[in-house]
N, C-alpha and C positions, 0 to 999 in steps of 0.2 A: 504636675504629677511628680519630678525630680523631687520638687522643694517637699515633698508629704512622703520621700522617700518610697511614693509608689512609681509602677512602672505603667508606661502608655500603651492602649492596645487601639491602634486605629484598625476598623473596619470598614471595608465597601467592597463595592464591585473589583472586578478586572482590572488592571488599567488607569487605577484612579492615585498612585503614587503611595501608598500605604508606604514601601520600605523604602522607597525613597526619601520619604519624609525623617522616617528615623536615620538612616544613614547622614542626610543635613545637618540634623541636630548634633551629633557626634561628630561632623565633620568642625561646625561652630564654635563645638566647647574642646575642641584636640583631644577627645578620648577616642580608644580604638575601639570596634564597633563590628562585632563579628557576625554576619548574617550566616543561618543556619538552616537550611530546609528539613522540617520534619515530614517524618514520613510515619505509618503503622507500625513502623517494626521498634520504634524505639518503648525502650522500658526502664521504669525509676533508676538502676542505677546507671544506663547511660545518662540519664538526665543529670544525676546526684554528682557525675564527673566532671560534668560543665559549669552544674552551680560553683562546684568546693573551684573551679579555675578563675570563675569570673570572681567571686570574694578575695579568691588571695592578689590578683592582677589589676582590679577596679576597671576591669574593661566592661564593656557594654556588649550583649547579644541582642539577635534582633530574630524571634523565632519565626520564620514564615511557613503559613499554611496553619499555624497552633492546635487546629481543631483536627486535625487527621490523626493526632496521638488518641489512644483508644483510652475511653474512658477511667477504666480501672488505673492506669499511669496516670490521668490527669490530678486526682484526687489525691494522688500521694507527693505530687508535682507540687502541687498549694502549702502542702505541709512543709518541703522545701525551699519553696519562696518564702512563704510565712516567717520561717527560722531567719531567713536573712532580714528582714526588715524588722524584726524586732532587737536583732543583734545593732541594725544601724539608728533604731533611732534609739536604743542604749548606748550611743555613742563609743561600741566595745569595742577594743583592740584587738581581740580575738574570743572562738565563740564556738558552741558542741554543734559541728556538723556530723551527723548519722554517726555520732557513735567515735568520731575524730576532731581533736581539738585542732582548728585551721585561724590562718587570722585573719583579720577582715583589714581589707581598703575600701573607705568610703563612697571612693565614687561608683562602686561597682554598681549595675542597673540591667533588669531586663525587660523587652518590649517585644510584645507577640502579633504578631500581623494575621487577621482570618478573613478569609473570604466566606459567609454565610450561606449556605443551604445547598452545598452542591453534593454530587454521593461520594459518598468515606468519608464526611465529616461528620462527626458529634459534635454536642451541643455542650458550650463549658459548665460544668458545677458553679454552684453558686458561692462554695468556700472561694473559688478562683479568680471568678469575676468579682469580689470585692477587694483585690489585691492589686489589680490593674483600673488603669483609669481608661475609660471609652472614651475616642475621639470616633466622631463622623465623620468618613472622608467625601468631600463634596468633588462633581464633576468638574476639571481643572478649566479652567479658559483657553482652552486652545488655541484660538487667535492670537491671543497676548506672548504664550510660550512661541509659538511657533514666529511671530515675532520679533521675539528677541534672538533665537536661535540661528534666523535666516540676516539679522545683521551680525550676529556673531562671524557668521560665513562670508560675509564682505558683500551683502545685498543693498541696494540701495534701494528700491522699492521694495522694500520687506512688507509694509503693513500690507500694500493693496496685496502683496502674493500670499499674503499668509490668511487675508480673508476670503480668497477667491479658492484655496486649498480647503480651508473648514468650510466653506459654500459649498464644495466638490461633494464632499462626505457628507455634509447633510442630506443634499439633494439624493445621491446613491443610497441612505438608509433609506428612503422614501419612497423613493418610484422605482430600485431592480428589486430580483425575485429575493425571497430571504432563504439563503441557504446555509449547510449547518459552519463550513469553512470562510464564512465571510463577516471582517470585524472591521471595524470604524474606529474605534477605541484610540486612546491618547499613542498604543504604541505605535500604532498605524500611520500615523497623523508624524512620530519620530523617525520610521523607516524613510519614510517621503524627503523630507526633511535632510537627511542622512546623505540620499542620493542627489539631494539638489545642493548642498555641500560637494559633493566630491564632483558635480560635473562642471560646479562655479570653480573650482581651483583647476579641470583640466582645459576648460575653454572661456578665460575672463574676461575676453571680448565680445563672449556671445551673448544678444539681448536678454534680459533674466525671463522675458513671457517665455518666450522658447526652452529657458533651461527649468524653467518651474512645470511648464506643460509635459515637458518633456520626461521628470523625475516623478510627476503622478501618473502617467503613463505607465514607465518600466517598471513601478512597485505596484499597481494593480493591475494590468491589463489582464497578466497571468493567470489570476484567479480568478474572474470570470466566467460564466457557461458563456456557450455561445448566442443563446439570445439574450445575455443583458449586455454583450459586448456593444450589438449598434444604440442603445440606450445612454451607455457609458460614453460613448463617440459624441452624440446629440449633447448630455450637461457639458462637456469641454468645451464641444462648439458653442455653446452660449456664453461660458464663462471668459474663455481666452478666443474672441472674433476676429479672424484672419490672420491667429497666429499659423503658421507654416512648420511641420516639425520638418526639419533635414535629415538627408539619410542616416544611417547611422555607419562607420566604415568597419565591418565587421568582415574584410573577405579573406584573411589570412585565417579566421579563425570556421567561417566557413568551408573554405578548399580540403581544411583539415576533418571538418564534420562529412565531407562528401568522401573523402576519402578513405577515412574509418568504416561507414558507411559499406561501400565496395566492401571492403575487408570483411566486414562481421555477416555478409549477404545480406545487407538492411536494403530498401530501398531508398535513396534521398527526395523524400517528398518535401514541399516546400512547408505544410504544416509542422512536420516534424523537426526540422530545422528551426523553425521559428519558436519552438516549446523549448528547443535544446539553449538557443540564444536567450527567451528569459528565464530559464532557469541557470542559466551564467550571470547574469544579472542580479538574480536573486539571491547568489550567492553573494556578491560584491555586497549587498546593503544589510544583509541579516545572518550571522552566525547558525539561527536554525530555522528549516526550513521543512516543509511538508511537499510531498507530490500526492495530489487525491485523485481518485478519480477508478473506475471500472476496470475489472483486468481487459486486454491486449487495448488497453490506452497508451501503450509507450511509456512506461512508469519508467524499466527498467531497463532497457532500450536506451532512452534520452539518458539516463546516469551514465550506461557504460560505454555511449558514443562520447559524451562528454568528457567524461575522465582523458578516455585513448586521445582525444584531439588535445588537450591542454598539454596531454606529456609531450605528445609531438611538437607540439607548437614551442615546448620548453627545450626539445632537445635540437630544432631547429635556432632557435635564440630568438625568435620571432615575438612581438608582443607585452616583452616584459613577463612570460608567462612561467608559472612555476610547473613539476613532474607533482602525477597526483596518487596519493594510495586510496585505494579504500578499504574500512575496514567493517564487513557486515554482519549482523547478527538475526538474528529472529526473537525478539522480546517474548513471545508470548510460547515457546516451546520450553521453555524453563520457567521453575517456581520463581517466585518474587528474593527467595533467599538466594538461589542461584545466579539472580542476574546484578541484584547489588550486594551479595555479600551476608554472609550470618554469624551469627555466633554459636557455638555448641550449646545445645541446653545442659548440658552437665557439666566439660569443663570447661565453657565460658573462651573456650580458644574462638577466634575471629578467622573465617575462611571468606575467602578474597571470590568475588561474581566473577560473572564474566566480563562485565561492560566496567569497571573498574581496572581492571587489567589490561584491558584495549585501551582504557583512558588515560592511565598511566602513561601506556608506552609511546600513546601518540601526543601525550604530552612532554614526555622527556624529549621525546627525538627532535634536535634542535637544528637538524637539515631545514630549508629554505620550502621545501615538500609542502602544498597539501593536502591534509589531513583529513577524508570524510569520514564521520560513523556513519553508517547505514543502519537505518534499524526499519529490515521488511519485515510489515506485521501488522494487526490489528490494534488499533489505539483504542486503551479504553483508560475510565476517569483513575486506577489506581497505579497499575505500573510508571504511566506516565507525570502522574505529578511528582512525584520523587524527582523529575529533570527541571522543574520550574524555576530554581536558584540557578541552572546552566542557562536556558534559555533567558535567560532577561539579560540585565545589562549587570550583574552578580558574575555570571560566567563562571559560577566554582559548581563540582558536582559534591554533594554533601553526601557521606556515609552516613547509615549506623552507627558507624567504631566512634565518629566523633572523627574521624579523619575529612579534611575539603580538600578538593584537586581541581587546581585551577583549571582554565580550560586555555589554550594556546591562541594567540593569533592566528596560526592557520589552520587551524580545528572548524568542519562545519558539522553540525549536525542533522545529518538529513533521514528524514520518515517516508517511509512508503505504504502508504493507506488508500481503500478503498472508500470509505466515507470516516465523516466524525462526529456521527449519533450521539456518541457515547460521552464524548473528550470536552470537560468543562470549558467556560470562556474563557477561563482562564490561559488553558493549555492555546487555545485558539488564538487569542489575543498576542502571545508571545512566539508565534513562528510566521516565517513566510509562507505565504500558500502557491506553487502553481497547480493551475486543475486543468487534466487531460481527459478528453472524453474519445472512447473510440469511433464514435461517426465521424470525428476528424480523418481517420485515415480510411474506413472500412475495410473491405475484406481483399481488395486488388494488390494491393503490396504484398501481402502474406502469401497470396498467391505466386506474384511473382517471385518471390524470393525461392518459395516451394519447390516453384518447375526449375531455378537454377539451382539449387542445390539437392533434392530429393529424384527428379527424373533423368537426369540422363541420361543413368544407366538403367531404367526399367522403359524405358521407348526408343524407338528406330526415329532417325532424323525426323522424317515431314511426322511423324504422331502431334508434338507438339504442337503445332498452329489449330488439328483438329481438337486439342485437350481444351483450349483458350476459346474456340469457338463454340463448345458445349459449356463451359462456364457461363459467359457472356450471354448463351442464350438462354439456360435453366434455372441456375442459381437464387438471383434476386426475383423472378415471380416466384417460385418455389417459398422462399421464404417470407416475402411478405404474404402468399396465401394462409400459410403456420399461422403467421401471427395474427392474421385477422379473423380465422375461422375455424384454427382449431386449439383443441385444452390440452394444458404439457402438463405431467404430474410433478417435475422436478425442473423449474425455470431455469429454461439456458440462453447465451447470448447468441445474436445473431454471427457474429467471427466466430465464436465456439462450433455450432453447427459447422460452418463452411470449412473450420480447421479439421473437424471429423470425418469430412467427407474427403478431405485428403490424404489422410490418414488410410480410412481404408483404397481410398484407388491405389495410392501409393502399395500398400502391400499386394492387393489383386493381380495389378500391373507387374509385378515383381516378379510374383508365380507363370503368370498368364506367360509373360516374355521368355522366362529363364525354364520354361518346358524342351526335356528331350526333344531334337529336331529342330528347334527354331518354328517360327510361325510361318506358314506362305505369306506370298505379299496382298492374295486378295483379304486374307482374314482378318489385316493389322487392323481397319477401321470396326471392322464388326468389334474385335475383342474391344480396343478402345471404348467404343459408343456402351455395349454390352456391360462394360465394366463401371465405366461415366455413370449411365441409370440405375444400376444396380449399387453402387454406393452413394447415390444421392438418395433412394428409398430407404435405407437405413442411415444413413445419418440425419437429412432435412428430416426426413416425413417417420426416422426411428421414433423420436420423444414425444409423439402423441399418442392419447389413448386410441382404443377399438372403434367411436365414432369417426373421432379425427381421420385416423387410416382410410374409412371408408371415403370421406369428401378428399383426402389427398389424395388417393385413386386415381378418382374420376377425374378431378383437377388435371394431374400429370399424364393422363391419354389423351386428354382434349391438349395439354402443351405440347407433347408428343406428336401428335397428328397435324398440329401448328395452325390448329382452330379455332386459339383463346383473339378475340379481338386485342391486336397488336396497340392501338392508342391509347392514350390516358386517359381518355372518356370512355374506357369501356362500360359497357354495361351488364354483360354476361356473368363476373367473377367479382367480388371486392378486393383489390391489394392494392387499397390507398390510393392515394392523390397522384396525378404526376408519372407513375411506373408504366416507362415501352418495355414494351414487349420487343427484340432482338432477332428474328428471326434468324440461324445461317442458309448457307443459300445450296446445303447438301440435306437430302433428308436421313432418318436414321438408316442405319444398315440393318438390325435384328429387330423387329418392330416386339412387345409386348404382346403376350397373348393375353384374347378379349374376356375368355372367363375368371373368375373372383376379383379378386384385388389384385393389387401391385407387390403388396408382400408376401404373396403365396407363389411367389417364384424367385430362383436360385438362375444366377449366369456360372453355364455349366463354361467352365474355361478350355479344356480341351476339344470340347465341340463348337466352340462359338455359338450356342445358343439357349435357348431358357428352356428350363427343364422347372416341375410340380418340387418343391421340395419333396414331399412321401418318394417320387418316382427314384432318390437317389440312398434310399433306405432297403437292404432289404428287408425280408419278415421275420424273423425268426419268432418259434414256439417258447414261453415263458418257462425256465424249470422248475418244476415242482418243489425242489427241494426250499427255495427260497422263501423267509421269513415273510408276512404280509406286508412289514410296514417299510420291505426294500425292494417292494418289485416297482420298479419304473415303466410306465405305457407310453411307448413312444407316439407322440403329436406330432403335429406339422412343429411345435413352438417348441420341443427338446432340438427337432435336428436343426431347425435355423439359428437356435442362442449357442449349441455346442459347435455349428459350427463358423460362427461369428467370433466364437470365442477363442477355437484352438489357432483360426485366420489371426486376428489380432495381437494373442498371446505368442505367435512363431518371430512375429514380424517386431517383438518387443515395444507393442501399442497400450497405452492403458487403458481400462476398460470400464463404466461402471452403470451395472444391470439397478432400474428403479422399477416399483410396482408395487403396488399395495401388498399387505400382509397375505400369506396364504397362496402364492401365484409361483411358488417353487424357484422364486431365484437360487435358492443357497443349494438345495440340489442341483440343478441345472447346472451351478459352478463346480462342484464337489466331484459330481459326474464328470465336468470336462476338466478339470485337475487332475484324477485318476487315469484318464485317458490319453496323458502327458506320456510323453518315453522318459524312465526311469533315469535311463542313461543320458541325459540332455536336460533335466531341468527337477530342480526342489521344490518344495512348495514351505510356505509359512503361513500357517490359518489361526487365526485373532479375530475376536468378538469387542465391539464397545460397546460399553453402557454407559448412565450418567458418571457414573464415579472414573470411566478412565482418564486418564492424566498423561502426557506428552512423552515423562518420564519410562510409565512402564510401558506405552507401544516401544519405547527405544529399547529395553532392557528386551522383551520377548523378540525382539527383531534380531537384535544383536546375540543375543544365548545363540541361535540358533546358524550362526554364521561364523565362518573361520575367520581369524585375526590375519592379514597378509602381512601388513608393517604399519606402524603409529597410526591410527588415526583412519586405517582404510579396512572394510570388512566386506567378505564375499563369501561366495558360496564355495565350495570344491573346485579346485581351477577345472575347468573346462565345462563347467553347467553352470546353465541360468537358474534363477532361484524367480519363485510367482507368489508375490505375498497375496492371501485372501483376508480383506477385512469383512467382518459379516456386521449390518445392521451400524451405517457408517452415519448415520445422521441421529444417532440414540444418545 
């Protein structure tokens, strides 16, 4: 292609060395060889600045992604290439670019690297593709690489380890489940590799089966579910037969995670330590890395026990460890020009992102520090490829302006995502994955953490053991009956619920306690228990419809009465395989009354006992004067949402009412907003539709609130402010 004074355009998959390849060649012939991530935003005369640099320098670019530039650029793109090869094989000196005489050095050359058919890509013009020459890039031999790589490292069984590693991954594309974060690919096969290098230079006595098992271990284990992990167990067992891995001495870095832990009210479960220890690991082999996985999976937990135990450990001198910043963002609450950077459309001035700015700084800072970007947020195929020249083995982040920022040695880049539907194999192939799921810890830590930091002060000493022993007994039938038998209109998690139900006890408890007088001491169990069932009916058995409520009823008097068959062979109830039933060994204090349902009663707190929601209403006569379409008829369902709502909105709880169209949520709200003390709290009401954008909830949020000092905004000092969104999923 050089010799025809065309340029090379290798395509393939993920993974298969496309810029690699160019970068060789340029490394071969000593010309310099500028790899450049394109992105949507570039436009002909960014491009027209790169060509007129590489003609006058005879340097080499190497355009990665090429097909994400939008059509209309591409086509005027051709006409600028064009211009250069006809200058070079005029053999001219100098030559009319756009309108300016520039001069040409021969060796100058460009090669675009595409990956095929993923979204935001276009399809090249056919002017364009006769300008480049296509190479096919085939799947590389990974035994062979990974061969030489591992005698590079000073392995002396390299071949058998390097065919027992590409055995691993084949066997694992085969037999575990396919999920969207899990990739096989050449860079995978390099992370591994990476890790069996650095633990052959800390431990060169140690047998290489151990140090090879050991470095495919710590770079997959992490991303695994938890049933492909005994899967994943079984191909090792076959591969490496009565290898033995040794512990690993991780207990200074431990003492420090238990101890943060304490600190932050966490609880130190043994799973949770173990996600915290490989995603320390994860960092050690890969620059960027993902944590996927469901909310309360400890995404953000594990970072920021993490962080606090390294800096300890660093100001202890312990480990070799360094102090760590982080720096976080949310990608997806700013436009794409905001977060890399734009140019004015009129006068062409260049205004700096956000993630640019943080990149800069934690790359000039040449303290010993490191360095996280955090980016919580949802990954999808466009914001994110713009990082694919960071994340590889490039390490630069490429502007718009035509500006690159390298990325530092101790720079990581970490993602916080719920799944990766969205995010090409590309973006996949080039981070590390660990994936948490929250049936690792379920709902008993959050708990405990709860009662130590939320109750002390809304319960008298012995309340607690009885709070713990109505958990223990309700709770989990409660919820797997939900799930087996009844329909939710707005799908919640199961910790979501149990967090609910604390939420409201916690504020009930709070009132209930902190009444004129104090309580007696016969009442403390009744208000407890009273308060326990009354917030598990609206939180567990809130999010189902009018049938649902019906069978949770019935369900919770038959648990109630302690009549549901206690074994896991029951047959009375379905809630799955396996679930006892707990009974305690007190029965309740205020029993339910036997007419209607469970939801058509209210725990009257200063009587300790259940009262008709209507019975706590009075009647009043409708006035005449009022327009038809504002008179409200109070139901049982105005006074339990209004007053679930002003309960939750005192206690500064967030709240969010679901129901089909027509069922008077936004009255219901509007009315208990009005109902607010003027003097105590503001309101802000916002509607969305498809066209809102991140942007203008900020600006109508912000209009509407005082400036205190840089950066911090609030209501009036001394009042709360209750934003209403209406129509939150449009």
């Amino acid at each position: 292609a050089i010799h025809r004074t065309r340029g090379g355009a290798p395509a393939g998959p993920a993974g298969t060395g496309k810029t690699e390849t160019t970068k060789d060649l340029s490394k071969a012939l000593a010309i310099q060889c500028v790899v450049f991530n394109c992105s949507d935003g570039l436009d002909y005369k960014a491009m027209g600045k790169f060509f007129k640099g590489l003609a006058c320098s005879g340097a080499w670019a190497c355009f990665d992604e090429f097909n994400r530039i939008e059509l209309e650029v591409l086509s005027v793109v051709a006409q600028q290439v064009l211009t250069i090869i006809r200058a070079k094989a005029a053999k001219a000196k100098t030559f009319m670019f756009e309108g300016v005489e520039i001069r040409l050095v021969p060796t100058c050359n460009s090669f675009i690297t595409m990956n095929p058919g993923y979204a935001g890509r276009s399809e090249l013009p056919d002017n364009l593709k006769a300008l480049f020459r296509d190479v096919a890039m085939m799947v590389p031999d990974y035994a062979m690489i990974a061969e030489i790589m591992l005698y590079s490292y000073g392995y002396l069984e390299a071949r058998s380890m390097a065919r027992k590693l590409v055995q691993t991954y084949r066997l694992c594309s085969e037999q575990l489940s396919s999920q969207d974060h899990y990739d096989y690919g050449m860079r995978a096969v390099m992370s591994v590799l990476r890790a069996a290098g650095n633990l052959k230079r800390s431990f060169p006595d140690t047998s290489e089966d151990v140090l090879m098992l050991r470095a495919i271990n710590d770079v997959n284990l992490p991303k695994f579910l938890d049933q492909d992990v005994p899967l994943f167990g079984g191909i090792l067992g076959d591969l490496f037969p009565g290898v033995k891995l040794p512990t690993v001495d991780y207990d200074n870095l431990r003492a420090a995670i238990v101890d943060n832990c304490a600190a932050m009210n966490l609880q130190p479960l043994e799973s949770f330590i173990v996600k915290i220890i490989q995603l320390y690991e994860m960092i050690i082999v890969r620059h960027g890395l993902m944590l996927v996985g469901l909310s309360f999976g400890m995404k953000t937990a594990a970072s920021r026990v993490l962080q606090a135990a390294l800096s300890d450990l660093s100001k202890k001198g312990l480990n070799n460890e360094f102090n760590t910043k982080v720096y976080t963002l949310n990608p997806k609450s700013v436009s794409m020009g905001q977060l890399y950077g734009c140019e004015d459309a009129v006068s062409k001035e260049w205004t700096d992102g956000v993630l640019p700015v943080l990149f800069r700084n934690a790359a000039r800072d040449t303290s010993p520090d490191r360095k996280w970007v955090m980016f919580d947020g949802p990954v999808d195929a466009i914001w994110i490829e713009n990082m694919n020249t960071v994340l590889d083995d490039n390490k630069k982040l490429c502007l718009v302006s035509g500006e690159i920022i390298q990325l530092s040695e101790q720079m990581t880049m970490m993602f916080e995502v719920e799944d990766l539907a969205v995010a090409s194999p590309a973006t996949v192939s080039r981070c590390g994955m660990v994936y948490v799921e929250p049936s690792q810890i379920g709902w008993r830590p959050l708990q405990a953490s709860w009662m130590a930091a939320a109750l002390p002060g809304a319960l008298p000493e012995d309340g607690a053991a009885r709070v713990n022993a109505l958990f223990g007994w309700l709770v989990d039938p409660c919820v797997a009956f939900l799930r087996r038998n009844c329909r939710e209109l707005a799908p919640t998690a199961d910790i979501g619920l149990v967090v609910s139900l604390m939420q409201l006890s916690e504020s009930l408890l709070r009132e209930g306690f902190a009444a004129k007088g104090g309580v007696a001491e016969k009442d403390v169990p009744k208000l407890i228990d009273g308060v326990f069932v009354f917030s598990l009916i609206w939180s567990v058995g809130g999010t189902t419809d009018n049938e649902g409520r019906a069978l949770f009823s019935g369900f919770l008097r038959k648990l109630l009465d302690q009549s549901v068959d206690k074994s896991p062979n029951r047959k009375d109830y379905d809630l799955g395989a396996g679930l006892v039933v707990a009974y305690p060994d007190f029965k309740l204090s205020v029993a339910l009354p036997k007419e209607g349902g469970v939801h058509d009663y209210m725990f009257d707190l200063a009587k300790a006992q259940w009262q008709h929601w209507m019975d706590t209403v009075k009647v009043e006569p409708l006035h005449e004067s009022l327009p038809f379409n504002e008179i409200v008829v109070q139901t049982v369902d105005t006074v339990r949402y209004a007053y679930l709502m002003q309960l939750l909105v005192a206690h500064r709880k967030h709240l969010l009412f679901v129901g089909p169209t027509g069922t008077g949520k936004t009255v219901y709200v509007k009315a208990g907003l009005d109902a607010l003390d003027k003097g105590m709290y503001t309101s802000i009401e916002t509607a969305f539709s498809a066209q809102t954008s991140a942007n203008q909830v900020q600006d109508i949020i912000d209009a509407k609130l005082d400036k205190r000092r840089k950066g911090v905004y609030g209501p009036p000092v001394g009042k709360r402010c209750v934003v209403f969104v209406d129509d939150l999923n449009m």
